[in-house]
C-alpha positions as CSV (number, residue, x, y, z in Angstrom):
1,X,-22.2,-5.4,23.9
2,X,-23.2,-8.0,21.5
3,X,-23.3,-5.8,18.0
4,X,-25.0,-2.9,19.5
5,X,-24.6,0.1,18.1
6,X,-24.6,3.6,19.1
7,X,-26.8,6.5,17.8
8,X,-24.5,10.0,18.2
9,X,-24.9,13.2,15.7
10,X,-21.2,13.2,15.2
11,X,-22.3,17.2,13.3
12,X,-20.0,19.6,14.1
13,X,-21.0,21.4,16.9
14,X,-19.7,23.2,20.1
15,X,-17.7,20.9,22.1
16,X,-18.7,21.7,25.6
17,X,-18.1,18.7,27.8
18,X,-15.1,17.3,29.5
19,X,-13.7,13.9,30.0
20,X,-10.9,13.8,32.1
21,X,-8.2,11.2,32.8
22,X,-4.7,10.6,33.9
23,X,-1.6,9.6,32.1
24,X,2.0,9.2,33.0
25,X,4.6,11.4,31.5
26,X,5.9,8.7,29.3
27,X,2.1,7.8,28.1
28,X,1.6,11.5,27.3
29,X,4.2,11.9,25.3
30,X,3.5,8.7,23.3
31,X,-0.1,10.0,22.4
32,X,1.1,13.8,21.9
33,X,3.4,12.0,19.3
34,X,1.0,9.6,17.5
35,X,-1.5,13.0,17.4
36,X,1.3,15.0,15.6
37,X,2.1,12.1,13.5
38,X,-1.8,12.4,13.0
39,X,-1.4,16.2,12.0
40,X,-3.9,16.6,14.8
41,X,-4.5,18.1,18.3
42,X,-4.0,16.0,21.3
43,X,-7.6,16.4,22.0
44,X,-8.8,15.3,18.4
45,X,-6.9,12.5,18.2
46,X,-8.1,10.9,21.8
47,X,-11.7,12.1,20.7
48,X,-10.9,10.2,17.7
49,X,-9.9,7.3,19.1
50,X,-12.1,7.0,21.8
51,X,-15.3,7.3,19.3
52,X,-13.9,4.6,17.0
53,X,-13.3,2.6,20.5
54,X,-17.1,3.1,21.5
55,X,-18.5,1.7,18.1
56,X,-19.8,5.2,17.6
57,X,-17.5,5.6,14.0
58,X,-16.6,2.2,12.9
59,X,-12.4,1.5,12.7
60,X,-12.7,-0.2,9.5
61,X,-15.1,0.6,6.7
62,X,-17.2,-2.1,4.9
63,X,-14.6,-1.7,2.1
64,X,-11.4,-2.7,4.7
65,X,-12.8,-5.0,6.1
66,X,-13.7,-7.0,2.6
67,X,-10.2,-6.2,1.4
68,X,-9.2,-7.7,4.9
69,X,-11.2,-10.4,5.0
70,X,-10.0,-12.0,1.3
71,X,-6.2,-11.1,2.7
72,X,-7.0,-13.3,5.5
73,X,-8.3,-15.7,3.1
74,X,-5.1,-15.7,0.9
75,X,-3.1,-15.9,4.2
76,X,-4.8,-19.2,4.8
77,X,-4.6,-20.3,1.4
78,X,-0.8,-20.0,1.8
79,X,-0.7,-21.4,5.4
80,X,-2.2,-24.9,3.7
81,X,0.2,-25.4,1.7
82,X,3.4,-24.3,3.7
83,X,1.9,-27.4,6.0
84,X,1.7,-29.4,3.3
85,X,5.5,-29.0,2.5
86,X,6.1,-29.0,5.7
87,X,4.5,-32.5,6.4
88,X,6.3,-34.0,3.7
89,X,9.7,-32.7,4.5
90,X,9.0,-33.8,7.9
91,X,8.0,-37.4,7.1
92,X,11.2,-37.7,5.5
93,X,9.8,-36.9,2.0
94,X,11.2,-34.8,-0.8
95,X,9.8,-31.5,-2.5
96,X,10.4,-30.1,-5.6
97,X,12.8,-26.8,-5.3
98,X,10.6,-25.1,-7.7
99,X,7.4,-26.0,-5.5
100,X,9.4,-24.2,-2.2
101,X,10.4,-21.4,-4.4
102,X,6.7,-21.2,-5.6
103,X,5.6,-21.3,-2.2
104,X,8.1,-18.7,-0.7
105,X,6.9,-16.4,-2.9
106,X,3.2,-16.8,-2.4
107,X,4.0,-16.4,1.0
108,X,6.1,-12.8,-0.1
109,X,3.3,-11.6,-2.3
110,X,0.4,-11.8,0.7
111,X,2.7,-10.4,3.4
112,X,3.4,-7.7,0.8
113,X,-0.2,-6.8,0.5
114,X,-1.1,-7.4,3.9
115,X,1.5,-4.6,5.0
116,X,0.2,-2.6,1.7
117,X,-3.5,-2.8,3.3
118,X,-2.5,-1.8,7.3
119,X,-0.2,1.2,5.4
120,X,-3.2,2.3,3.7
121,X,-5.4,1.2,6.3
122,X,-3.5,3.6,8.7
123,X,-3.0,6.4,6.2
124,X,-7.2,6.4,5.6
125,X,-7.8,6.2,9.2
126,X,-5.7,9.7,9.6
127,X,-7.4,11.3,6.5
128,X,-10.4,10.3,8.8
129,X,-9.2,11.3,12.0
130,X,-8.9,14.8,10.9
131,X,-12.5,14.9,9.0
132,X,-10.9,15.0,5.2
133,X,-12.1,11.3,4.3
């Protein structure tokens, strides 16, 4: 499906169709546990999921994905110049301390807001899940 997009009145409205499928005991309890982590029904949370899956409501909103996109950007940024002390270390050169220390904690500060983003990301996506976002 090469960027199509699906047209589905997501108003609330009487739920009257069935989709059935089969999951082991272990895979139940998994997704009965992600749902109540969720504060939602079993059947919300799947419904959720599976409309998010389809394209039908997009996992990430314009906004996350231009706050992923520049994280990813960062991350790169960062990955340059570990290979560039890297390279030098490796071909028997020498680095300042205070450039390794400078690049440890580039590396720190776009982890930390990477796993600041996916918290937030994830915390959204419930407020979402259950309709209050």
């Amino acid at each position: 499906m090469s960027g199509e997009r699906f047209e589905v009145r997501l108003a609330a409205s009487r739920k009257d169709k069935v989709v059935r499928t089969r999951l082991s005991g272990d895979e139940y309890d998994a997704v009965e546990k992600a749902a109540q982590a969720a504060d939602m029904t079993v059947s919300a949370f799947l419904r959720s999921l599976v409309l998010e899956g389809a394209g039908v409501k997009p996992m990430l909103s314009e906004q996350d994905r231009t706050v992923m996109g520049l994280l990813a950007d960062e991350m790169r940024a960062v990955g340059a110049n570990l290979n560039q002390v890297a390279r030098a270390l490796n071909g028997g050169g020498s680095i300042r301390p205070s450039d390794l220390e400078t690049n440890i904690g580039e590396v720190q500060i776009v982890v930390a807001g990477v796993l600041s983003e996916l918290r937030g990301l994830a915390k959204r996506a419930g407020y979402r899940r259950r309709g209050e976002g």
